[in-house]
N, C-alpha and C positions, 0 to 999 in steps of 0.2 A: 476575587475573580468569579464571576458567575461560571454555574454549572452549562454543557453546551443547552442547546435547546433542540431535543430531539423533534425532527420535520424534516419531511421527505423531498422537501426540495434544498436545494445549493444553496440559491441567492439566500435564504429567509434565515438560513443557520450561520451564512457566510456574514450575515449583516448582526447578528447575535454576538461574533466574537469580534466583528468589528467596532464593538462600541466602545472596548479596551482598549485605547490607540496607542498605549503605550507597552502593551504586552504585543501586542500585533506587529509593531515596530521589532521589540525585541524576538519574537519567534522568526519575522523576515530576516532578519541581522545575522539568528543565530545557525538557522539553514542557511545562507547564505555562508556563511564561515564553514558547515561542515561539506558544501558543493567546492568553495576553492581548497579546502584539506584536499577533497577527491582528484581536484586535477596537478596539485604540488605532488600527491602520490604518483598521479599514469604519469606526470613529468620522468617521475627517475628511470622509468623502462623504456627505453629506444624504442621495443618493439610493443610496444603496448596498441597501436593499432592492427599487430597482428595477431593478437591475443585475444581481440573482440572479434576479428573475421572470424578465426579459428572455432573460440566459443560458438558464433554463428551458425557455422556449417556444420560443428557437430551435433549441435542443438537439431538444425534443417533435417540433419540426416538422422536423427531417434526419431520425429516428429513422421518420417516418409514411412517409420518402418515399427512405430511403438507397439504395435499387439504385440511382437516378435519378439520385443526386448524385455514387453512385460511379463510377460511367461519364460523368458529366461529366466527373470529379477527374481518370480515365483520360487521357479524349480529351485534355484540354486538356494535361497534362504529355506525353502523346505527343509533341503539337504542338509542345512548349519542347523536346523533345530528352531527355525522360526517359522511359528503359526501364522498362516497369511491370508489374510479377509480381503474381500472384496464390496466396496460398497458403492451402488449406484447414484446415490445421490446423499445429502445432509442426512436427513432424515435416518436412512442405512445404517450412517456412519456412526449416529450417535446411540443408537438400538446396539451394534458391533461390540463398542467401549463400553455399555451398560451392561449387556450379559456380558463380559470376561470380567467388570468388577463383582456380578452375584456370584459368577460361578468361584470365584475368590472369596468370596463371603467379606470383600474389602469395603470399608464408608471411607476411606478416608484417601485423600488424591493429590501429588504433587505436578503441578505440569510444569513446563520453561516452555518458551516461547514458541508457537506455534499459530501462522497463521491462518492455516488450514480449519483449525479446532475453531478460531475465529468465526469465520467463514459460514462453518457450521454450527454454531452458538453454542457449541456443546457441553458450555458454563453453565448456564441456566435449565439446560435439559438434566444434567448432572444432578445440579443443586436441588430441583424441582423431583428428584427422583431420592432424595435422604442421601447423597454423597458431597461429602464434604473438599468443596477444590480448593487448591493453594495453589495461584500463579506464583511459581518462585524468581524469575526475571523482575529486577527489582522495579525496572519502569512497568511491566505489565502490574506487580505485584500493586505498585502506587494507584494504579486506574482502576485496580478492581476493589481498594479501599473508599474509590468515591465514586463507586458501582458505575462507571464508565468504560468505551471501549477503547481501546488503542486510539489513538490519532498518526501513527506510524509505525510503519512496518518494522522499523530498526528501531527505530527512537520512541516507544510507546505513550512518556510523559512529555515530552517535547515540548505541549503547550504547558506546560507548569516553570513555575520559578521555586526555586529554592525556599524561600517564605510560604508559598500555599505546600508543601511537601513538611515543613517543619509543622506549619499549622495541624495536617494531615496527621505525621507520625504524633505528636503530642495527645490529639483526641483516641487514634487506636492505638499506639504503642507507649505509650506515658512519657515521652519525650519529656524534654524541658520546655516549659511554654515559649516561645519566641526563639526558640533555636534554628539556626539555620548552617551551620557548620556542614559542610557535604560528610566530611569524615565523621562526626558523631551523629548524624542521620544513618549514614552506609553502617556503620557498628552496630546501631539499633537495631535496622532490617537483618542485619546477619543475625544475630540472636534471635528474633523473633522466627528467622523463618527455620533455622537449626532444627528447631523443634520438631518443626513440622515437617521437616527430611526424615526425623528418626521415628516420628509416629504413623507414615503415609506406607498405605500395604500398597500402593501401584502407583506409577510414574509415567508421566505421560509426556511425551515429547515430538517434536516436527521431525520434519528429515529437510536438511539440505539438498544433499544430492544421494541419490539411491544406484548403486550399481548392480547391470544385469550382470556382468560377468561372473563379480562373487558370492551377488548375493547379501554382501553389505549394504551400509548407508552412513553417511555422516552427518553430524549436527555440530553446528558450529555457534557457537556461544564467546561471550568476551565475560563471562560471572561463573564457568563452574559451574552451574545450578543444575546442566544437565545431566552431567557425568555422577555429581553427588546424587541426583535424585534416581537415575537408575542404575545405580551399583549399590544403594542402599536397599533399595524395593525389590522386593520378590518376585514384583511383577515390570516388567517393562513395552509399554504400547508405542509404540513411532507410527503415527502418522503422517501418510503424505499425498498427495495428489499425484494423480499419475503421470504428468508430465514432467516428473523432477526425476527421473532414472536418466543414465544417460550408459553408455554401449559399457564401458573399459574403466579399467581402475586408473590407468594410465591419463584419460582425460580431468581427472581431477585436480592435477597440476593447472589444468588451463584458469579452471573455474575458480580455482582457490586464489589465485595471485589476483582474479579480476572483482572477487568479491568485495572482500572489506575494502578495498582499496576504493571502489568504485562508491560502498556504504559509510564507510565513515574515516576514509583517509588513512587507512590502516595499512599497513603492507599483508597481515594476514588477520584473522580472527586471533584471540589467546587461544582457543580453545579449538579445536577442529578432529570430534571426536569419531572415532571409526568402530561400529558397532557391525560384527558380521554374527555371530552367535551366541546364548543365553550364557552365563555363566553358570557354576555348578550349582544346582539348587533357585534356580531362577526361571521363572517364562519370561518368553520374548515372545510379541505380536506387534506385524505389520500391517496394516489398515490401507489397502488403496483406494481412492475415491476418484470418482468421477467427478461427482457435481458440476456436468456441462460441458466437460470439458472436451470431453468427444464432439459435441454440439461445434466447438469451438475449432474443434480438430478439421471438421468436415466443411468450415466456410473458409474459403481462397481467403479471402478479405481481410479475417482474424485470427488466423490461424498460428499466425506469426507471434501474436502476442503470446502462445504459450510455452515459447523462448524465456520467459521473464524467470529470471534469477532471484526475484523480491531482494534486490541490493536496498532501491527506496533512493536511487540517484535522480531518477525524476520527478520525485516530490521535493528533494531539495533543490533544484534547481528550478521550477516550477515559480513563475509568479504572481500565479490562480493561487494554486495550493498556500504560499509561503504568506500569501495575508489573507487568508478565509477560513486555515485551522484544517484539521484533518476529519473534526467532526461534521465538517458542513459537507461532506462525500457521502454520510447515514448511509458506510458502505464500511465492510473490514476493510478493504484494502483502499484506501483512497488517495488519491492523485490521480497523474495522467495515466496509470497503466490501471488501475481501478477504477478511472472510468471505462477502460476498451471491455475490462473482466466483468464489472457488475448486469449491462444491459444483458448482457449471455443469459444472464441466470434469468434479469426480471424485464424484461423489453420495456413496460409500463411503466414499473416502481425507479426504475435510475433514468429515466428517458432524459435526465436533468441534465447527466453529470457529464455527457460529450461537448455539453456545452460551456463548459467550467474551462477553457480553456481559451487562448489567443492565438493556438497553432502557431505561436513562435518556431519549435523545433527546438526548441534546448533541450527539451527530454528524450529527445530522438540522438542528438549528438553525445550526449552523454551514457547512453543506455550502454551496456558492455556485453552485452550480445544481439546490437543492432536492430532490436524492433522500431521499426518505424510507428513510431507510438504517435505523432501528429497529424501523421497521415488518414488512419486508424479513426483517431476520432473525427477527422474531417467525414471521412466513409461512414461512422454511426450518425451522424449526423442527417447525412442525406437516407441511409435504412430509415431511420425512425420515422422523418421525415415521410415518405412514401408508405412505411405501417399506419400512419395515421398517429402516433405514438406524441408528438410533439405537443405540449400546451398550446389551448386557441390562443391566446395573447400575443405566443411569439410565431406562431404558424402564419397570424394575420399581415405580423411585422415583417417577416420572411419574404411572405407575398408582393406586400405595397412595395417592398426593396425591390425584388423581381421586376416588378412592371415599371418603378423607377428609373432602375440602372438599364435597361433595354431599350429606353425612351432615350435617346441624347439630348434634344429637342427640351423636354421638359425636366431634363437632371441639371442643364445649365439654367434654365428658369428658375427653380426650385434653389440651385446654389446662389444666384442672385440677390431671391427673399430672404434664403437666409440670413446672408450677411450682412442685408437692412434690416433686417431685427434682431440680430445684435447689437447693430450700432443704435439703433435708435431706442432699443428697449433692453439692454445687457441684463435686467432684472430678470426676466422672464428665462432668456437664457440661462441664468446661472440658478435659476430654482429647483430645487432638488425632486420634488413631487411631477415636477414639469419634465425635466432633464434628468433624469438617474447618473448621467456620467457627473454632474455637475454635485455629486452628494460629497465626494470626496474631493474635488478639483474647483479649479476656476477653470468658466473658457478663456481661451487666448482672444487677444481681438483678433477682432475679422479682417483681412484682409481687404485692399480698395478693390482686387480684381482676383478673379480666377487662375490657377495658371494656367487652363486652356488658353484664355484669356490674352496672356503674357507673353505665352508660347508662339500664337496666334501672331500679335503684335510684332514680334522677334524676327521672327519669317517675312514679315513686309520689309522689315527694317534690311 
C-alpha cells in the first residue's frame, strides 16, 4: 500500500488513495460496519433522542457562559493540587509541555491518544527539541511507526490491514515475517510498549470531558494506556481544548452513554478514567488551549460546531470521507466536522476541505450532540467563497453554474445539447480527462426528453 501523498488539496490526496480500489472498498465496507454498530447501539435506548437534545442544550448552555466555567474548572483543580496553564494558541501549547519537561529534567515521553496534541503537532516540536515520544494507543502507536498522522479520530490505523501492520511490526518490532495474527501482533505491541511506560518520566494525555464543578476531567480509552502511563509517571500533563469542560459532574452520565456508543458501537468506553488530583509524589498539569477556538466561539455561524464530542460518527458515516481516506483532509481532524474546524485556524490552507462533501446530512443525523455539521459547510462554502478564498478553477465553474441555472431559457438549451452528445458521441462523455464524474462511473444514457419536458407534456395530456 503506498504511503498517503502529502498535498494540501482533497481531490489530489483523495485520488492517491484511490488507486487501491480494493483497500478503499474495504475501508468503505468497514466504516460502514462500525456507523450500523452505532445505530444497533442508540437502537437499545428508547430515549436515545433525548440524550442528543439533552447533550445539546448542555453543551448551548457552557458555550453561552464558558469564561465562567473556565475559571471555575481553573479554581477548582488549583484547589486539588493541579497546575493549570493557559495557552493561546499551538505554538503556547507546545512551549507549555517543553518547559514542564526541562523543568523535570525529563527526555523521555509517554502520550495516549490526544487529539489536541495532534492539532498542535506537538510530536515533531517535542521530537525536534531531544524528547523522546511514545504514542502508547496502539493505532496511534502503528501511524507513528510509519511516521504518518491519524487518519481518525477514534480509529487512528483504519486505513491499514492487518498484513501492512504485520509487515510494520516485523521491520520495528522483530515480529515474524508474514505474520498477521491480531493477537500475536497486540502481544508484540504490549511488550514493546511496557517498556516504555516504565522508562517515561512524563505522560501525557487528552481530556474528554473537563468538569468545572470539581475541578476534574476524564479520559476515556478502550487499551489502558492511559491510566498505566500516568500512574506510572511522575509527571502527568492532560491536555485539552477549552471547549471540552462542561457545568456538573452530574452531566457526565449524558456524555458517556452517547460517546462510544455513537464511536464505535459500544455501550460505554472500557476505560473512563476520572482524574481530579496528583497522587502522592506526582505532578499534575492541565494545559488549556485556544487555538481559535474563541474565533469560533464568536461566529453565530460556527459556533455550534464546538459542540463536537470527537465521537468520529460523521467520518463514518460520511461517504466523501469513507472512499478518500482520512489523509486526503492534510488536516488532524478530518471528515465532515474537520472540515467546519480546519478553515477557522487557516481560511486559505483548508479552503478545499468544505468542499469534500455532498451535504447529504448523514453527519448531521448522526452527530449526538446535534451539530448541524452540513449545514455548516454549506455556509463555509459560501465565506470562502465571498473571502476570495476559493480556487480560480472552481470559482470559474461556480460562476458559469450561476449564470446557467438563472437562465431557464438557456439551461433547457444546454440540457438538450447535452443529451445529443451523449448519444451521438458517449466517447466523450464518458472520458475521464473530459468528465471527472466519468473517472469512476459510467454515464447512464441520456434520456429522449427532459422531465420539464415530460412534465410539460403531462399537463396538456
Amino acid at each position: 500500500m503506498e504511503t498517503p501523498v502529502r498535498t494540501t488539496h482533497h481531490a489530489e490526496a483523495a485520488a492517491a488513495f484511490l488507486r487501491d480500489e480494493e483497500n478503499v472498498d474495504w475501508h468503505n465496507e468497514t466504516l460502514w460496519f462500525v456507523r450500523s454498530k452505532r445505530d444497533k447501539a442508540a437502537a437499545t435506548l428508547p430515549e436515545w433522542e433525548d440524550l442528543r437534545e439533552q447533550a445539546s442544550r448542555i453543551k448551548n448552555h457552557t458555550l453561552s457562559r464558558l469564561d465562567e466555567y473556565l475559571l471555575d474548572l481553573e479554581k477548582n483543580a488549583q484547589q486539588n493540587g493541579i497546575t493549570v496553564h493557559w495557552a493561546a494558541d499551538a505554538d503556547e501549547h507546545n512551549r507549555i509541555i517543553l518547559d514542564i519537561m526541562r523543568q523535570h529534567n525529563a527526555t523521555q515521553v509517554v502520550k495516549s491518544k490526544s487529539m489536541l496534541t495532534e492539532e498542535c503537532h506537538l510530536n515533531p516540536y517535542l521530537i525536534k527539541h531531544g524528547i523522546d515520544v511514545v504514542d502508547t494507543d496502539l493505532g496511534e502507536r502503528i501511524v507513528q511507526l510509519r511516521n504518518e498522522p491519524p487518519s481518525h479520530i477514534v480509529l487512528p490505523a483504519i486505513h491499514l490491514k492487518k498484513q501492512h501492520i504485520g509487515d510494520l511490526f516485523h521491520q520495528h518490532l522483530g515480529t515474524d515475517a508474514g505474520a498477521t495474527d491480531p493477537q500475536y501482533l497486540t502481544e508484540a505491541a504490549r511488550v514493546h510498549l511496557r517498556q516504555k511506560f516504565l522508562l517515561a518520566d512524563v505522560a501525557i494525555t487528552g481530556v474528554n470531558f473537563a468538569v468545572a464543578e470539581t475541578g476534574g476531567f476524564v479520559v476515556c480509552t478502550n487499551e489502558g494506556n492511559a491510566d498505566l502511563g500516568a500512574h506510572l509517571a511522575k509527571v502527568h500533563i492532560a491536555c485539552m481544548g477549552i471547549e471540552k469542560v462542561i457545568p456538573k459532574g452530574e452531566h457526565l452520565g449524558v456524555f458517556l452513554r452517547l460517546l462510544a456508543r455513537s464511536a464505535t458501537g459500544q455501550a460505554t468506553t472500557t476505560y473512563s478514567s476520572h482524574f481530579r488530583r496528583p497522587a502522592p509524589g506526582q505532578t499534575m498539569h492541565l494545559v488549556l488551549v485556544d487555538n481559535g477556538r474563541t474565533r469560533q466561539l464568536a461566529s453565530p455561524d460556527f459556533r455550534n460546531s464546538l459542540k463536537c464530542i470527537r465521537c468520529g460518527a460523521c467520518m463514518n458515516t460520511c461517504p466523501v470521507y469513507r472512499r478518500s481516506g482520512g489523509h486526503s483532509y492534510h488536516t488532524a481532524i478530518a471528515g465532515p466536522i474537520g472540515s467546519i474546524l480546519a478553515p477557522n485556524i487557516d481560511m486559505k490552507q483548508y479552503a478545499d476541505l468544505p468542499f469534500a462533501s455532498t451535504l447529504c446530512g448523514s453527519c448531521t443525523n448522526v452527530c449526538p450532540v446535534k451539530i448541524d455539521i452540513h449545514q455548516q459547510l454549506y455556509k463555509w462554502r459560501q465565506v470562502l467563497g465571498e473571502a476570495g478564498a476559493v480556487e480560480p478553477a472552481k470559482k470559474v465553474g461556480m460562476t458559469g453554474m450561476d449564470f446557467l441555472f438563472s437562465r431557464p431559457g438557456l439551461y433547457r438549451f444546454a440540457g438538450r445539447a447535452g443529451r445529443r452528445l451523449m448519444k451521438f458521441f458517449p466517447a466523450l462523455a464518458n472520458n475521464g480527462s473530459l468528465n471527472p464524474w466519468a473517472i469512476h462511473r459510467d454515464m447512464p444514457k441520456p434520456p429522449a426528453q427532459s422531465f420539464r419536458d415530460w412534465y410539460a407534456e403531462q399537463e396538456k395530456k
